[in-house]
N, C-alpha and C positions, 0 to 999 in steps of 0.2 A: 507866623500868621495862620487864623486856623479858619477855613474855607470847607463850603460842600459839593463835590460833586456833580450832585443832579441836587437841587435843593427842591427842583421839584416835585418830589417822593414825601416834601412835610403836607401836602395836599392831601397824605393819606391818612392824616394825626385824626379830623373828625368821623371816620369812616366807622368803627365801632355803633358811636350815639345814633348818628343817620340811621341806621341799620334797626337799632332798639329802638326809635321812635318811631319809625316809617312803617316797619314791616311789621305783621300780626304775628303772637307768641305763637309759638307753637302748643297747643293744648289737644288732652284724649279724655274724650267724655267716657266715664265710668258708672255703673251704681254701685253706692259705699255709703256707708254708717261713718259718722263725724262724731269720735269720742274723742271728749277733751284730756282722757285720761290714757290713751291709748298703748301707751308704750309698757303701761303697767299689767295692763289686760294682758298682751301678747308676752310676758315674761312669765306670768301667771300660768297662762294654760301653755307655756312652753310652745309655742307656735313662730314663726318665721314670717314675717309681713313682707306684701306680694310687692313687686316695683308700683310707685305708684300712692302707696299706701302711708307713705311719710314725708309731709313737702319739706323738703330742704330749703334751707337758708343761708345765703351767701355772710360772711363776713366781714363787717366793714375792709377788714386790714387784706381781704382776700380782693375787693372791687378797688382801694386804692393800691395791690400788687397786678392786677389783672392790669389798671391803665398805666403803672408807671414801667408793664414789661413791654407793653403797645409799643409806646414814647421812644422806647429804646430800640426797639426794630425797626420802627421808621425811619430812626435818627439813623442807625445802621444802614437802611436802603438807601438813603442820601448821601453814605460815602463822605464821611468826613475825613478831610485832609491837612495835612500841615503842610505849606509850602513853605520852602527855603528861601535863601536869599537869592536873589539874580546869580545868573552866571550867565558871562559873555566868554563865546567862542570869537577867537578873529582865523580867519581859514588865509590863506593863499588866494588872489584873483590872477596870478600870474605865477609861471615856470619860466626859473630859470637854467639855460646850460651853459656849466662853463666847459669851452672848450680849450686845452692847454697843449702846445707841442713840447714833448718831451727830443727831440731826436737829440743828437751827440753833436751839434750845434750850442744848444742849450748849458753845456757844460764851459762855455768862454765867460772868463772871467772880466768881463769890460764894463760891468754897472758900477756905477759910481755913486757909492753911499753918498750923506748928506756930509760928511766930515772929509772927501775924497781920498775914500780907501775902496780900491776894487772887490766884487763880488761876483759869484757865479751868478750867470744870467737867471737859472731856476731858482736858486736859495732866493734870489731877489723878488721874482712872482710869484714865489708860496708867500711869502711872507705880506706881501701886500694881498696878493688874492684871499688870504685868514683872515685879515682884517675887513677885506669887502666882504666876506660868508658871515664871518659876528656882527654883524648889521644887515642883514637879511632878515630882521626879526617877521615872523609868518610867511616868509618866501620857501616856495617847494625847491630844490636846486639838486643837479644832477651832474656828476663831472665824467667829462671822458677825456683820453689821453690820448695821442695819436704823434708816430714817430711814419717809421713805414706803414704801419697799418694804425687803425683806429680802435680802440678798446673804451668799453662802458668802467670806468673804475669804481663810478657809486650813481644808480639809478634815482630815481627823485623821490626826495627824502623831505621832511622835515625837521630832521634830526639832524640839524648843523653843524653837533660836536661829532658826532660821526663823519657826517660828510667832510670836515676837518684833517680826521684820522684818516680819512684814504688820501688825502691832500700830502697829507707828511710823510704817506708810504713813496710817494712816487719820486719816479728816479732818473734820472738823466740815459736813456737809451734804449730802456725796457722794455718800449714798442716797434726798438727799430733806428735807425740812423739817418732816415729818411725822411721824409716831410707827406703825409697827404693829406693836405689843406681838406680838398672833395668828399675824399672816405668821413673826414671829421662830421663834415655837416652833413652830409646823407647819415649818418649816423644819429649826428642831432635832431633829424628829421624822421626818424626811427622811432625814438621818444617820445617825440611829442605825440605819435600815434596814441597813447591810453593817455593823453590832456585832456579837459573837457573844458578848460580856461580860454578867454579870449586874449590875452596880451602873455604871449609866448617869444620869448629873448636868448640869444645865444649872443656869450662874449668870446669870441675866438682869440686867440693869442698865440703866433708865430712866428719865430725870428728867421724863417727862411722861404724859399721857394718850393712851391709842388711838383715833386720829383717822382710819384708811384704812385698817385692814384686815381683807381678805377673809372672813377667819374671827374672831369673836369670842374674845378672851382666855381669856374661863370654857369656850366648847366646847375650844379647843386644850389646856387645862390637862386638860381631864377626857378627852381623847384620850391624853395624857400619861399622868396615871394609867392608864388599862386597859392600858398597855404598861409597865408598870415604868420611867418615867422621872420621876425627881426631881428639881423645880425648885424652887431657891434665889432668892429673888428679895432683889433690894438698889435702893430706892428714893434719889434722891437731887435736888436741888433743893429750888423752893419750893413747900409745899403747901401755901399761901395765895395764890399766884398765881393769875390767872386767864387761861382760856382755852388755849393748849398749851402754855403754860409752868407749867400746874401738873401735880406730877407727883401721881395717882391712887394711891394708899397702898393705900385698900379694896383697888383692881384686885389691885394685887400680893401684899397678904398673903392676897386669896381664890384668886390661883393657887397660890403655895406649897402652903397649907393643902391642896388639892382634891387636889396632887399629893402630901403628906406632906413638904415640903420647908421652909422655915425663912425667915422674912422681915425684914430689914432695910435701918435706916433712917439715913443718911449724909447730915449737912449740912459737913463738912468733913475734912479730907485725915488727921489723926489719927483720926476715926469711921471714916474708913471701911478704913484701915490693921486695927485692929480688927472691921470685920466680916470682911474674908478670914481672920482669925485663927481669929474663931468658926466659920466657916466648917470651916477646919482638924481642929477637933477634932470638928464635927460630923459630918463627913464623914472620918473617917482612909484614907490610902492604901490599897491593898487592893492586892497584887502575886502572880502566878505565878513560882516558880523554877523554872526547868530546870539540870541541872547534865548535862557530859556529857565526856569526856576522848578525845583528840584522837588517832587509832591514825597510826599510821605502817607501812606494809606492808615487809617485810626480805626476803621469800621470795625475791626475786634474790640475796640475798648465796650462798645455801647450794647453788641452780642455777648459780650463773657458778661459786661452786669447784666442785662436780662436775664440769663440762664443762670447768675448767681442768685438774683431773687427769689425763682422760679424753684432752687434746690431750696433756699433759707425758707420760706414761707413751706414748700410742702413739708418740711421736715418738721418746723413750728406745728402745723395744726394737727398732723400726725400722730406728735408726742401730746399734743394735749385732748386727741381725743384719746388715745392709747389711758392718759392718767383719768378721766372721766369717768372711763369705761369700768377702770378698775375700781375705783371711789365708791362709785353707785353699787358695783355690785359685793362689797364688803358690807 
């Protein structure tokens, strides 16, 4: 589609006539002799006639190049464009983190496939948690790991097949043996400092109790809440274990709860298929569109033919006053 600019620069098309009709010629009174023959006389006595002394006369083909170069400058100050077809941006209205504990809990093999064949507890939640990130379509999402301590393993991205690949790098203890629920989400809270999104989410996922970290579970949750962050918490092991391999239920459904966020509980690899489900509709997408069409700038086309004109016509009348010149004086 092919569009102007400023289309109002064609207001300049009659500016020339205005000009010639309105405004007095410019004219220089002289005294001079009016020979019909003149050009013949001054060849004659070999004389050079003064400015002035020969009126000139435009040619027709010189008045229709003079207004077809106008046309074309105008058409040029009007910026002619092509635009393209639509393009729609869909951005992120929402940041997610996931947060996962890796400690050396995580390596019990007690999830129970769909066909009940046992599996490690983390091979179980990569494997669903990929599946929840490839349905993230236009979500920013950011994972952090946390055993003893808490580590950022991929900051927020919208590059999900990445975000993926740090998923498959992670490994059962590589943060530690430990559990800090707290460091996770002060960390989570870390994050979200460069958001400028209103609906900011973290899914935490623990299969034990907080044993090392700095800040207590219940202050970080309720740090959470006074910033608009909602945390999802999803429990999973045995709560009848003892010592770090039982995972704290209270803990997590009183951070949920403090932050307004939804808490469950997964002892096998179809539960917990279903709580990222629930999660799902808990939590729906939430997206910005932008849409915007793509200009293409022309204004050279209408500059290069004026100036092509401008070269053909003066080289036209050039050569043919050039052969005139010669003709007459043979």
């Amino acid at each position: 589609m092919l569009t102007l600019a400023f289309p109002w620069a064609l207001g300049l098309l009659p500016l020339p006539w205005l000009v010639w009709r309105f405004t007095p010629p410019w004219r220089n009174r002289v005294a001079a002799i009016r020979i019909p023959f003149f050009r013949r006389v001054t060849e004659a006595a070999e004389l050079k006639p003064q400015p002035g002394a020969v009126v000139l006369r435009r040619r027709p083909v010189q008045m229709i190049v003079a207004v077809l170069v106008w046309v074309t400058v105008v058409l040029a100050l009007a910026r002619p464009e092509r635009l393209g077809e639509p393009i729609v941006i869909t951005s992120a209205a929402r940041d997610i983190v996931l947060a996962l504990d890796i400690s050396g809990s995580m390596d019990e093999r007690d999830f129970l496939t769909p066909d009940g064949q046992p599996k490690q507890r983390l091979a179980v939640v990569k494997d669903v948690m990929a599946e929840f990130i490839s349905e993230r379509d236009a979500d920013r999402m950011s994972l952090i790991i946390f055993g003893s301590r808490a580590f950022v393993q991929a900051p927020f991205t919208e590059d999900l097949d990445s975000l993926q690949g740090f998923l498959d790098q992670t490994l059962v203890g590589m943060a530690g043996p430990q559990t800090a629920l707290g460091d996770a989400i002060g960390l989570a809270l870390r994050s979200f400092e460069s958001s400028d999104v209103e609906q900011r989410l973290v899914i935490l996922l623990s299969d034990g109790a907080d044993t090392s970290s700095k800040m207590t579970p219940v202050n970080a949750a309720t740090f959470a809440a006074q910033k608009g962050v909602t945390i999802t918490t999803i429990g999973v092991g045995d709560p009848e274990a003892s010592g770090e391999g039982r995972v704290d239920l209270t803990a997590l459904a009183d951070i949920a709860d403090r932050t307004g966020g939804a808490y469950f509980f997964a002892d096998n690899e179809e539960g917990l298929q279903q709580v990222y489900a629930q999660i799902d509709a808990l939590n729906p997408r939430e997206t910005e569109t932008q849409s915007y069409r793509p200009r293409e700038s022309l204004t050279h086309i209408p500059l290069a033919v004026a100036l092509l004109l401008i070269l053909v016509t003066s080289t036209v009348l050039h050569l043919r006053s050039l052969r005139h010149g010669q003709g007459y004086k043979t």
